[in-house]
C-alpha positions as CSV (number, residue, x, y, z in Angstrom):
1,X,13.0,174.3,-20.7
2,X,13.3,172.6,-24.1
3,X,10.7,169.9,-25.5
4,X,13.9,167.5,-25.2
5,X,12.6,164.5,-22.1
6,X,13.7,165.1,-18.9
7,X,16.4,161.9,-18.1
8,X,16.0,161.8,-14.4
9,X,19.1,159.6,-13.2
10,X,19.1,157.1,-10.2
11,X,22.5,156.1,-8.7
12,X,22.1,154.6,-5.4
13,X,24.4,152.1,-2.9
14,X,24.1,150.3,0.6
15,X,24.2,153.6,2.3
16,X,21.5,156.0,0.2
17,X,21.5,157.5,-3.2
18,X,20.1,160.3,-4.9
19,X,17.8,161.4,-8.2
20,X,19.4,163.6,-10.6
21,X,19.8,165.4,-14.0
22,X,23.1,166.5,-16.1
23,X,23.2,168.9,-18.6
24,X,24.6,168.6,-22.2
25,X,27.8,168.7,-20.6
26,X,27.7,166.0,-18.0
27,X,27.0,168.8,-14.8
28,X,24.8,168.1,-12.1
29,X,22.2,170.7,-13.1
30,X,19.4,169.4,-10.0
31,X,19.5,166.5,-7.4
32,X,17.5,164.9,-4.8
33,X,19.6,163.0,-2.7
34,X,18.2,160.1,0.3
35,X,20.3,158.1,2.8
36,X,18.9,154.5,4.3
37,X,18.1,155.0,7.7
38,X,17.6,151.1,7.9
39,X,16.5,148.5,5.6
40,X,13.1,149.6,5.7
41,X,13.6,153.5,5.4
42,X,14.8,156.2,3.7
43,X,15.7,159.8,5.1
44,X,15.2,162.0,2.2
45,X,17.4,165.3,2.9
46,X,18.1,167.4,0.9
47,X,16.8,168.6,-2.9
48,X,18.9,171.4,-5.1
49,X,18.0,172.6,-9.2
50,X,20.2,175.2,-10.4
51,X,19.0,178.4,-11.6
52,X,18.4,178.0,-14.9
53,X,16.4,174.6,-13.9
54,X,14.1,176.6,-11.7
55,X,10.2,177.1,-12.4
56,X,10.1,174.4,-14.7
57,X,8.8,172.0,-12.4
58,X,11.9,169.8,-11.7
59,X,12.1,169.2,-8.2
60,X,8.9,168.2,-8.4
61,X,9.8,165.6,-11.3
62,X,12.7,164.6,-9.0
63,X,10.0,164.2,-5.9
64,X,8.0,161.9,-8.2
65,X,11.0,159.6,-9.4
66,X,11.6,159.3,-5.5
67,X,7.7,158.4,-4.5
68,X,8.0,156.0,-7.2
69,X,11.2,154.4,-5.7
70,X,9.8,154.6,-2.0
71,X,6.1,152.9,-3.4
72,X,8.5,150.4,-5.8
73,X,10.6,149.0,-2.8
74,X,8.0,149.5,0.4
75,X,10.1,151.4,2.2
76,X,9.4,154.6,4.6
77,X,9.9,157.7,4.0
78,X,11.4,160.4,6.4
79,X,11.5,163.5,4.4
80,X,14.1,166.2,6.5
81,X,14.0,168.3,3.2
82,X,11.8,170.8,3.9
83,X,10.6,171.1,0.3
84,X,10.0,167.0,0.2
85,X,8.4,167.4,3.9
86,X,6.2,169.8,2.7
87,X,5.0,167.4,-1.0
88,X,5.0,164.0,1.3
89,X,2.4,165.6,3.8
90,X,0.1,166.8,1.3
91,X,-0.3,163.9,-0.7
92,X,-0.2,161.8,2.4
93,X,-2.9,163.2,4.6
């Protein structure tokens, strides 16, 4: 990865939303995406980084940007992502 920073985007609506990063050429390169189970909680299901993204440490940069969000707003978290499952439950024990 290059020394550029790492512009982790946040899009989000009633219904859920998702963390993400686009490449020079406006591509989705890696995404965490999150659905509102109610007001109060958020299912976070599902996490994708391409290829050339990989062991560089973004999904975990994603993860963070969605902690952050969860901590910010007070809300739940149901991780069904296996990879956030796995993250959440560490830090959470």
């Amino acid at each position: 990865m290059n020394k550029t920073a790492i512009n982790i985007q946040h899009k989000h609506s009633e219904t859920g939303g998702e963390f993400f990063l686009l490449d020079e050429n406006g591509n989705k390169t890696a995404e965490l995406t999150y659905f509102f189970v109610d007001n109060h909680t958020v299912n976070a299901n599902h996490t994708y980084v391409s290829e050339t993204l990989r062991g560089q440490g973004i999904a975990d940069k994603l993860y963070q940007a969605l902690v952050a969000f969860i901590r910010d707003n007070r809300f739940k978290l149901i991780p069904t992502c296996s990879y956030i499952a796995k993250k959440w439950e560490r830090e959470n024990r």
